[in-house]
GUDRENVO-948116 format. One record per atom (N, C-alpha, C): residue number from 1; residue in three letters; atom name; z, x negated, y. Coordinates in nm, 4 decimals. Example, Ala and Ser with C-alpha at 12.3 -4.5 7.8 and 13.67 -1.06 7.14 Angstrom:
BEGIN
<n:1, res:ALA, atom:N, pz:0.7800, px:-1.3190, py:-0.5690>
<n:1, res:ALA, atom:CA, pz:0.7800, px:-1.2300, py:-0.4500>
<n:1, res:ALA, atom:C, pz:0.7800, px:-1.3200, py:-0.3300>
<n:2, res:SER, atom:N, pz:0.7080, px:-1.2850, py:-0.2250>
<n:2, res:SER, atom:CA, pz:0.7140, px:-1.3670, py:-0.1060>
<n:2, res:SER, atom:C, pz:0.7870, px:-1.2900, py:0.0030>
END
This chain:
BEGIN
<n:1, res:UNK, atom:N, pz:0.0898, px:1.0318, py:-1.2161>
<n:1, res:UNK, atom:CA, pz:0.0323, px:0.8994, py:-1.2310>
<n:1, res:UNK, atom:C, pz:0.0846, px:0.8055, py:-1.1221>
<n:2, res:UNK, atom:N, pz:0.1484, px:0.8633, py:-0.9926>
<n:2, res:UNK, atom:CA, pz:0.1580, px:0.8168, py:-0.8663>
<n:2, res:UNK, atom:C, pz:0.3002, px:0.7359, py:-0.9337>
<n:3, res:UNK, atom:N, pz:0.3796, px:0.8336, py:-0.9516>
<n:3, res:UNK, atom:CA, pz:0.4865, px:0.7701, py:-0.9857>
<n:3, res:UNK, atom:C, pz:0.5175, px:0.7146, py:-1.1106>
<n:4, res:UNK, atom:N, pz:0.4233, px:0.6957, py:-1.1955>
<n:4, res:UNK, atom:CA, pz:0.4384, px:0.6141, py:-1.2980>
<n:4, res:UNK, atom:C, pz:0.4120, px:0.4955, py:-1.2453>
<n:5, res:UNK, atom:N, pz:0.3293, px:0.4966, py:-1.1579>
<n:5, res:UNK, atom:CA, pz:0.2530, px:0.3012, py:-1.1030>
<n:5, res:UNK, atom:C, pz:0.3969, px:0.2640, py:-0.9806>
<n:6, res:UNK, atom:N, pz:0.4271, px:0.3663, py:-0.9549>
<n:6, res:UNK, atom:CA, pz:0.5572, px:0.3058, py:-0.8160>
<n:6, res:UNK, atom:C, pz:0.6850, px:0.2840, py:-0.9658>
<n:7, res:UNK, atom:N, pz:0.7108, px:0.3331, py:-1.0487>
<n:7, res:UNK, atom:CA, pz:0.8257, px:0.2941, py:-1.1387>
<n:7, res:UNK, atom:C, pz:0.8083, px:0.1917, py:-1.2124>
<n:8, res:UNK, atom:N, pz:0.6731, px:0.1476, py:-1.2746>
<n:8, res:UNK, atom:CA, pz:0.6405, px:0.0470, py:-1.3188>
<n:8, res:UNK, atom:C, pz:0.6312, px:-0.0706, py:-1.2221>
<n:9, res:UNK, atom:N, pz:0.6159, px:-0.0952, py:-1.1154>
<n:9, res:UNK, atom:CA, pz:0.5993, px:-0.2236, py:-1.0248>
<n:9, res:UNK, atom:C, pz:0.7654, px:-0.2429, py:-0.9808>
<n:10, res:UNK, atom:N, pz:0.8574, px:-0.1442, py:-0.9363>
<n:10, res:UNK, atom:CA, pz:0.9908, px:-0.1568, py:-0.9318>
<n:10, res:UNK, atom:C, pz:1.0607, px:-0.2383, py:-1.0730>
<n:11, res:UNK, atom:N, pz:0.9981, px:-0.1518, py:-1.1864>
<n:11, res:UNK, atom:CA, pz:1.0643, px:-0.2375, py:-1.2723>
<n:11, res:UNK, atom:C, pz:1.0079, px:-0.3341, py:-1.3150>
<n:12, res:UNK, atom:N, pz:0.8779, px:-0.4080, py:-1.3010>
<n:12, res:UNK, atom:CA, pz:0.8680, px:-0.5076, py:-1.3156>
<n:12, res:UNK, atom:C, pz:0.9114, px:-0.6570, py:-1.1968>
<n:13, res:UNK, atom:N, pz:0.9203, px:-0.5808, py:-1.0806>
<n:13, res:UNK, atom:CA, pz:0.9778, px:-0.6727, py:-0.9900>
<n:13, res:UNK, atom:C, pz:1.1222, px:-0.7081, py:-1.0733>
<n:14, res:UNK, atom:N, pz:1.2214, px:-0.5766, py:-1.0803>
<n:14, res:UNK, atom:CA, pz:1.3435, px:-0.6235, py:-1.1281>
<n:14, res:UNK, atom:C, pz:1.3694, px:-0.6632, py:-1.2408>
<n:15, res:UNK, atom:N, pz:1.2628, px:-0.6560, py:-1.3161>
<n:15, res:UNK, atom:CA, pz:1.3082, px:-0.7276, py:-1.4805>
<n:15, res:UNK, atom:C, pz:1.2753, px:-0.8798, py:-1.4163>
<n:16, res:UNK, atom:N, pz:1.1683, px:-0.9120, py:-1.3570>
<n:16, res:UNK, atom:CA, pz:1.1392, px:-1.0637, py:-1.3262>
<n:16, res:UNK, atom:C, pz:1.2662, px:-1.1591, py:-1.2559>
<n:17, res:UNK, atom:N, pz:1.3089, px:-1.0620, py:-1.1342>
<n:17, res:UNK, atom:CA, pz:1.3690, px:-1.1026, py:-1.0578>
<n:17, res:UNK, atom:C, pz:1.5284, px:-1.0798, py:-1.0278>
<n:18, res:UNK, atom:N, pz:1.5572, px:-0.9931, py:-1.1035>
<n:18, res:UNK, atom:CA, pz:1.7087, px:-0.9636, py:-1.1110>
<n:18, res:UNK, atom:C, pz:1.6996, px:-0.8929, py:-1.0209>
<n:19, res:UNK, atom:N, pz:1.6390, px:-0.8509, py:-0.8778>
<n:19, res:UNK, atom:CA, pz:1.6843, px:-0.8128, py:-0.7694>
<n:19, res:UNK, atom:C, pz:1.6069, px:-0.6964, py:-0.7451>
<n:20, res:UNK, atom:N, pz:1.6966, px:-0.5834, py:-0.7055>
<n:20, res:UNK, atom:CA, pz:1.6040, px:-0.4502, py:-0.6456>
<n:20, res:UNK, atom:C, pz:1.5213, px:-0.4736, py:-0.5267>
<n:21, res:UNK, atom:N, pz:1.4351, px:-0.4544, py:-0.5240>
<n:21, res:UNK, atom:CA, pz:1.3408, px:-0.4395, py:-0.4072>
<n:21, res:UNK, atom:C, pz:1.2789, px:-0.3714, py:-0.3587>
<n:22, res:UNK, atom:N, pz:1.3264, px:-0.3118, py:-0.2609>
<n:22, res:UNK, atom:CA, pz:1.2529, px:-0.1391, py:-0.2414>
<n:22, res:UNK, atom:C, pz:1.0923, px:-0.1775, py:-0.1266>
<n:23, res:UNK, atom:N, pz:1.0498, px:-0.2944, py:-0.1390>
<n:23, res:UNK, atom:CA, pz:0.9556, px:-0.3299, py:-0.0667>
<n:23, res:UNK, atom:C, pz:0.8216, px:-0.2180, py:-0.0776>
<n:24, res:UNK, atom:N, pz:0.8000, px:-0.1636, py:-0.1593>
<n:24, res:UNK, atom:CA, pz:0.6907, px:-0.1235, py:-0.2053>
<n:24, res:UNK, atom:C, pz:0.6964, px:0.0509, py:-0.1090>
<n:25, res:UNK, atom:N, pz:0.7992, px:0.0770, py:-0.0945>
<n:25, res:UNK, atom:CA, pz:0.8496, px:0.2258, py:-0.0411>
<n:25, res:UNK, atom:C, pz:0.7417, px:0.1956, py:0.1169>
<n:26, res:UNK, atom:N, pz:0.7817, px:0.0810, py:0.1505>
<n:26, res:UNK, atom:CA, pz:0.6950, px:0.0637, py:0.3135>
<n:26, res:UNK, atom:C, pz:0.5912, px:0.0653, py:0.2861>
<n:27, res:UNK, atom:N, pz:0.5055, px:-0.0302, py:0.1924>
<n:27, res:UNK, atom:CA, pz:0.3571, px:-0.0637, py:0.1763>
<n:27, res:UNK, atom:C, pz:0.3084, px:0.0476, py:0.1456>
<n:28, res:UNK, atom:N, pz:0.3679, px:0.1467, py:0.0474>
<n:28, res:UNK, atom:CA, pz:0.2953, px:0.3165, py:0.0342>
<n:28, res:UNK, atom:C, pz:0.3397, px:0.3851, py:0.1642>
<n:29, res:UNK, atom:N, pz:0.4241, px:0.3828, py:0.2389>
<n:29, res:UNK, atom:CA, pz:0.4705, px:0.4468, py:0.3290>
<n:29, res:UNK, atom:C, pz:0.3378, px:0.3677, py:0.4729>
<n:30, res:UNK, atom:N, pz:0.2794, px:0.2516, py:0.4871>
<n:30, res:UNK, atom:CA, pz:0.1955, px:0.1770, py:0.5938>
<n:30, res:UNK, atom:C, pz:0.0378, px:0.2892, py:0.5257>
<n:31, res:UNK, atom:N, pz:0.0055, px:0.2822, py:0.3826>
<n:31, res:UNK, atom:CA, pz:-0.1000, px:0.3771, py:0.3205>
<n:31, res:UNK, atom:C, pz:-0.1460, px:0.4982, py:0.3704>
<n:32, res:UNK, atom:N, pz:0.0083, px:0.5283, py:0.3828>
<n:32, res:UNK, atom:CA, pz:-0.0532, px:0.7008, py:0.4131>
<n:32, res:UNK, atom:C, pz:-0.0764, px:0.7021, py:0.5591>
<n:33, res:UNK, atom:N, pz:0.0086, px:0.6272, py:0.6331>
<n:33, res:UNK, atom:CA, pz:-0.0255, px:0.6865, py:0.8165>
<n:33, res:UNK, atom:C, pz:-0.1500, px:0.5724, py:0.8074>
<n:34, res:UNK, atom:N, pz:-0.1851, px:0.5247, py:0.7080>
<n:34, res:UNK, atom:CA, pz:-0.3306, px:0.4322, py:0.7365>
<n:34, res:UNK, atom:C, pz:-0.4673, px:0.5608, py:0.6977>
<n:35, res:UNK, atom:N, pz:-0.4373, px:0.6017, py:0.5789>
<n:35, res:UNK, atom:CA, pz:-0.5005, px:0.6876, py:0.5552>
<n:35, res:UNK, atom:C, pz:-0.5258, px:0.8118, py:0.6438>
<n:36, res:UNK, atom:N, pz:-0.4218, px:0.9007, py:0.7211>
<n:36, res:UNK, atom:CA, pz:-0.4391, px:0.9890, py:0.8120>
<n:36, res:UNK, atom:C, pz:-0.5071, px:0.9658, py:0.9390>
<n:37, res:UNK, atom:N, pz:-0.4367, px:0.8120, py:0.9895>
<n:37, res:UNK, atom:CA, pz:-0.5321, px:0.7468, py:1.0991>
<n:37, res:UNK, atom:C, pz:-0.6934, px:0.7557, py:1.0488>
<n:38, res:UNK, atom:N, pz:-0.7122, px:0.6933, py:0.9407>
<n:38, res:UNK, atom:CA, pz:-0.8440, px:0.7068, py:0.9171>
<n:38, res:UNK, atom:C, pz:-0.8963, px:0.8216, py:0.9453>
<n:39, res:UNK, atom:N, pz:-0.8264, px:0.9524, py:0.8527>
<n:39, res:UNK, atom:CA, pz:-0.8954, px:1.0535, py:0.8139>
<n:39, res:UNK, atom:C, pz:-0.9441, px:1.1177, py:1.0149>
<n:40, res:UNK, atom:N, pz:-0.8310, px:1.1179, py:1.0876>
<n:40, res:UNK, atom:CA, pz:-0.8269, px:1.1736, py:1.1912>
<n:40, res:UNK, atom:C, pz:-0.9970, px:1.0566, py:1.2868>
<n:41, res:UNK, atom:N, pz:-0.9914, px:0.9274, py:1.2450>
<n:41, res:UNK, atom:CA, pz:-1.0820, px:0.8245, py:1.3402>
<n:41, res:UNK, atom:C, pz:-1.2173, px:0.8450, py:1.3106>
<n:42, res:UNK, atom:N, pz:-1.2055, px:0.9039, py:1.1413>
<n:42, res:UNK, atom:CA, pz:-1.3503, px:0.9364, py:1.1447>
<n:42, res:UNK, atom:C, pz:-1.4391, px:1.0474, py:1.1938>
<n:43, res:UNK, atom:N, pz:-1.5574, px:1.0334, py:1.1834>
<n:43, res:UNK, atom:CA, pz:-1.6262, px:1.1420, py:1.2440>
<n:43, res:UNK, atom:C, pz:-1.6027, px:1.2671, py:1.1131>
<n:44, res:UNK, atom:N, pz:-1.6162, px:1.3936, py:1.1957>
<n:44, res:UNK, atom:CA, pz:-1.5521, px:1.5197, py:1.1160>
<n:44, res:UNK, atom:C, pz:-1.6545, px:1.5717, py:1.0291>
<n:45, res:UNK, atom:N, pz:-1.6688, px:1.4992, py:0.9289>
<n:45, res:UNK, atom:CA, pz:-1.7809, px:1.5154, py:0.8309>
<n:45, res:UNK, atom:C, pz:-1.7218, px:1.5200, py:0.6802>
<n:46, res:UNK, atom:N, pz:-1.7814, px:1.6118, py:0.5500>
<n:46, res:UNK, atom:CA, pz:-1.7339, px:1.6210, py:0.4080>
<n:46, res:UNK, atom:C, pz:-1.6555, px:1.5066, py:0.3280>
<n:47, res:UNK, atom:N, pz:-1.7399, px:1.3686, py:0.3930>
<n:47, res:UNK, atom:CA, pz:-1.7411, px:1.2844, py:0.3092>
<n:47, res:UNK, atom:C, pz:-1.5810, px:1.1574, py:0.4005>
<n:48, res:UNK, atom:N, pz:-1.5720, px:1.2068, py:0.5259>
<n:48, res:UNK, atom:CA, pz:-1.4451, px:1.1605, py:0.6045>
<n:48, res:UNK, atom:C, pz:-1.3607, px:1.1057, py:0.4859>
<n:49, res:UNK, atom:N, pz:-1.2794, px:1.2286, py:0.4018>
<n:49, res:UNK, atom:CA, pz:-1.1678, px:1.2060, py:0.3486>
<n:49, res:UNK, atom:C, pz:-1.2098, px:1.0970, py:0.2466>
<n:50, res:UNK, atom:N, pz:-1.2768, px:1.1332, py:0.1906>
<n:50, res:UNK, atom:CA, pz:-1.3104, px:0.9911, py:0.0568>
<n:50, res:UNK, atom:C, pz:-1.3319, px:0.8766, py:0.0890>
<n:51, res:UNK, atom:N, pz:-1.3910, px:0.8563, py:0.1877>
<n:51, res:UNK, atom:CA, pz:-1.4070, px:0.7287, py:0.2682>
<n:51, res:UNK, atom:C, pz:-1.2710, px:0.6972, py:0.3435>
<n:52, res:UNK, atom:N, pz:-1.2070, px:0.7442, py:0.3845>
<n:52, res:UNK, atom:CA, pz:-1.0293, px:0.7176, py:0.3996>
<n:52, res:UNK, atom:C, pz:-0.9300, px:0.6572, py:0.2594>
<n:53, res:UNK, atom:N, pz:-0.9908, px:0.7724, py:0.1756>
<n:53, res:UNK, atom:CA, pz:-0.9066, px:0.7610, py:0.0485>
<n:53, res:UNK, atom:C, pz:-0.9395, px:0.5813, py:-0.0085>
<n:54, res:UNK, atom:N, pz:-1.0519, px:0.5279, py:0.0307>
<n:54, res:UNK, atom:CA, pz:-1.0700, px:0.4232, py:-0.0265>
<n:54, res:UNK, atom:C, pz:-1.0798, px:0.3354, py:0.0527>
<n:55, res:UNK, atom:N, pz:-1.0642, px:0.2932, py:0.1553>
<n:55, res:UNK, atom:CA, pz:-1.0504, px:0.2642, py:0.3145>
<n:55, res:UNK, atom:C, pz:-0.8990, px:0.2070, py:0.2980>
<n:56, res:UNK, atom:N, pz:-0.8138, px:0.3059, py:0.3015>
<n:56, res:UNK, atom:CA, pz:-0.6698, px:0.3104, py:0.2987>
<n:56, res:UNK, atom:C, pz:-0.5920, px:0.1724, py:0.1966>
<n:57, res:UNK, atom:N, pz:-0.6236, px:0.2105, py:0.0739>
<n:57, res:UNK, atom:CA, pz:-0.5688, px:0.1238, py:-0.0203>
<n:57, res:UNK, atom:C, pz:-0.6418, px:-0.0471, py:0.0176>
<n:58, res:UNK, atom:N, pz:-0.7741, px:-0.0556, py:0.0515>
<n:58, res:UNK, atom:CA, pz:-0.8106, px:-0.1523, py:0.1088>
<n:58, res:UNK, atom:C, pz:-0.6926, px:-0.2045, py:0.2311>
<n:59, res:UNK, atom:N, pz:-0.7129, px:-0.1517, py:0.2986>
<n:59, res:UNK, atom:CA, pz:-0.6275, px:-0.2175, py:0.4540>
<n:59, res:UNK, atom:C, pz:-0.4978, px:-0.2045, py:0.4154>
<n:60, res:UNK, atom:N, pz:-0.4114, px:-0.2128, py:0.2972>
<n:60, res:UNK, atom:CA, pz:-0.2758, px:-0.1695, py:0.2538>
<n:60, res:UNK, atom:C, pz:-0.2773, px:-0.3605, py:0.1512>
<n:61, res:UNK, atom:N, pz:-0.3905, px:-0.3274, py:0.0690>
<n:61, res:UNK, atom:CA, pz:-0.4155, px:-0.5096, py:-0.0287>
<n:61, res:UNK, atom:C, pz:-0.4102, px:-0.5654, py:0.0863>
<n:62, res:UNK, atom:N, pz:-0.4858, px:-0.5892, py:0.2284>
<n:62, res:UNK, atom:CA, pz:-0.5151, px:-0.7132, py:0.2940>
<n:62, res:UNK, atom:C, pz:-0.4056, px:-0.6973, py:0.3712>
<n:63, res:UNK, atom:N, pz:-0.2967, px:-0.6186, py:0.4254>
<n:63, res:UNK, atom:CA, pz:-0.1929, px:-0.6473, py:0.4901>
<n:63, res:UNK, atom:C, pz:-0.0803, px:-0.6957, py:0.3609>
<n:64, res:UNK, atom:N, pz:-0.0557, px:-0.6420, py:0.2506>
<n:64, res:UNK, atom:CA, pz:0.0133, px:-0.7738, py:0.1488>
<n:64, res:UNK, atom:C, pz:-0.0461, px:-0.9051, py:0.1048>
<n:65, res:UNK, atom:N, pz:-0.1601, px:-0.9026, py:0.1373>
<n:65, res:UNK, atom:CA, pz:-0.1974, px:-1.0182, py:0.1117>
<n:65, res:UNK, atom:C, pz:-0.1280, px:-1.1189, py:0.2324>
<n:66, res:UNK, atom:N, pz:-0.1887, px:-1.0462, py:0.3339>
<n:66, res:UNK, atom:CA, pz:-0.1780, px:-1.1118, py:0.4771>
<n:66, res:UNK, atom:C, pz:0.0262, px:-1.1619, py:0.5042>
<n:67, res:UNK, atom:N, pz:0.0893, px:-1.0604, py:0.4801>
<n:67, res:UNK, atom:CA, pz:0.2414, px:-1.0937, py:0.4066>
<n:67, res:UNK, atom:C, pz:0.2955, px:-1.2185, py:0.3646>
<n:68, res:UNK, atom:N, pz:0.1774, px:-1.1896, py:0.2339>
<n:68, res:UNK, atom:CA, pz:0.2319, px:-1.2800, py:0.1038>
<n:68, res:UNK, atom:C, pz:0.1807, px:-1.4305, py:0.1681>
<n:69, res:UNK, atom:N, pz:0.0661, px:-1.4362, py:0.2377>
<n:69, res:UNK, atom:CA, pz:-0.0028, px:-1.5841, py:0.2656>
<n:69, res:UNK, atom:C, pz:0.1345, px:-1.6265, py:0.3609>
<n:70, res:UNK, atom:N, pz:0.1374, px:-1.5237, py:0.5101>
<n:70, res:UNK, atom:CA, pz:0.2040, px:-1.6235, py:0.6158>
<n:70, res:UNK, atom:C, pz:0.3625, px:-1.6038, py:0.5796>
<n:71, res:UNK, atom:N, pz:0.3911, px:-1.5020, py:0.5538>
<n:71, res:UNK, atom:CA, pz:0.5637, px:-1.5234, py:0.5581>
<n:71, res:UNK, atom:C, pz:0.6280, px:-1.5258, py:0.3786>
<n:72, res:UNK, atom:N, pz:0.5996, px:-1.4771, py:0.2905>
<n:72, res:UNK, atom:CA, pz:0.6194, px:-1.4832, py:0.1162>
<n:72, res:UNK, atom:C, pz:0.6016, px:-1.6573, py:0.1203>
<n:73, res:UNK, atom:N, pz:0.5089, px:-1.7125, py:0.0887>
<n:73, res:UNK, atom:CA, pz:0.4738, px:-1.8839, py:0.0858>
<n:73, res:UNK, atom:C, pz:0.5770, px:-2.0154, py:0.1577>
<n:74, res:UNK, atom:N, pz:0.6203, px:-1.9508, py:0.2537>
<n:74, res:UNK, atom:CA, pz:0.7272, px:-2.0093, py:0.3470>
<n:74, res:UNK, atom:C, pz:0.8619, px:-2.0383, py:0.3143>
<n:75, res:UNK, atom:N, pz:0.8554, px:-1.9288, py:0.2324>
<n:75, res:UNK, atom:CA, pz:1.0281, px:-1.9297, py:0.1563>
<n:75, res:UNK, atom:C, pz:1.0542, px:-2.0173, py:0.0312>
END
């Protein structure tokens, strides 16, 4: 499923845009050491990892967002 959603956003960037963009390789690649940071910051309890797992993808939207507002808009 992982890599059906990373092949589908590649190819919809490049059908739109003509241009390859391997942007997305970092933003999953910022996810996971966001997610491990988490998993490791929280307290060592059952429910740690799930609360990472959804934690993670949060702080991954607001740093593309945060992207897209100050430096994407500029260009």
């Amino acid at each position: 499923m992982f890599l059906f959603l990373v092949s589908v956003g590649m190819s919809l960037i490049f059908g739109v845009t003509r241009i390859v963009n391997l942007a997305h390789g970092s933003l999953y690649m910022v996810g996971a050491y966001l997610m491990v940071t988490l998993v490791e910051f929280l307290p060592d309890r059952p429910w740690s990892f799930w609360v990472a797992l959804l934690l993670a993808p949060l702080g991954v939207a607001m740093l593309g967002g945060l992207i897209e507002v100050a430096l994407l808009r500029l260009i």
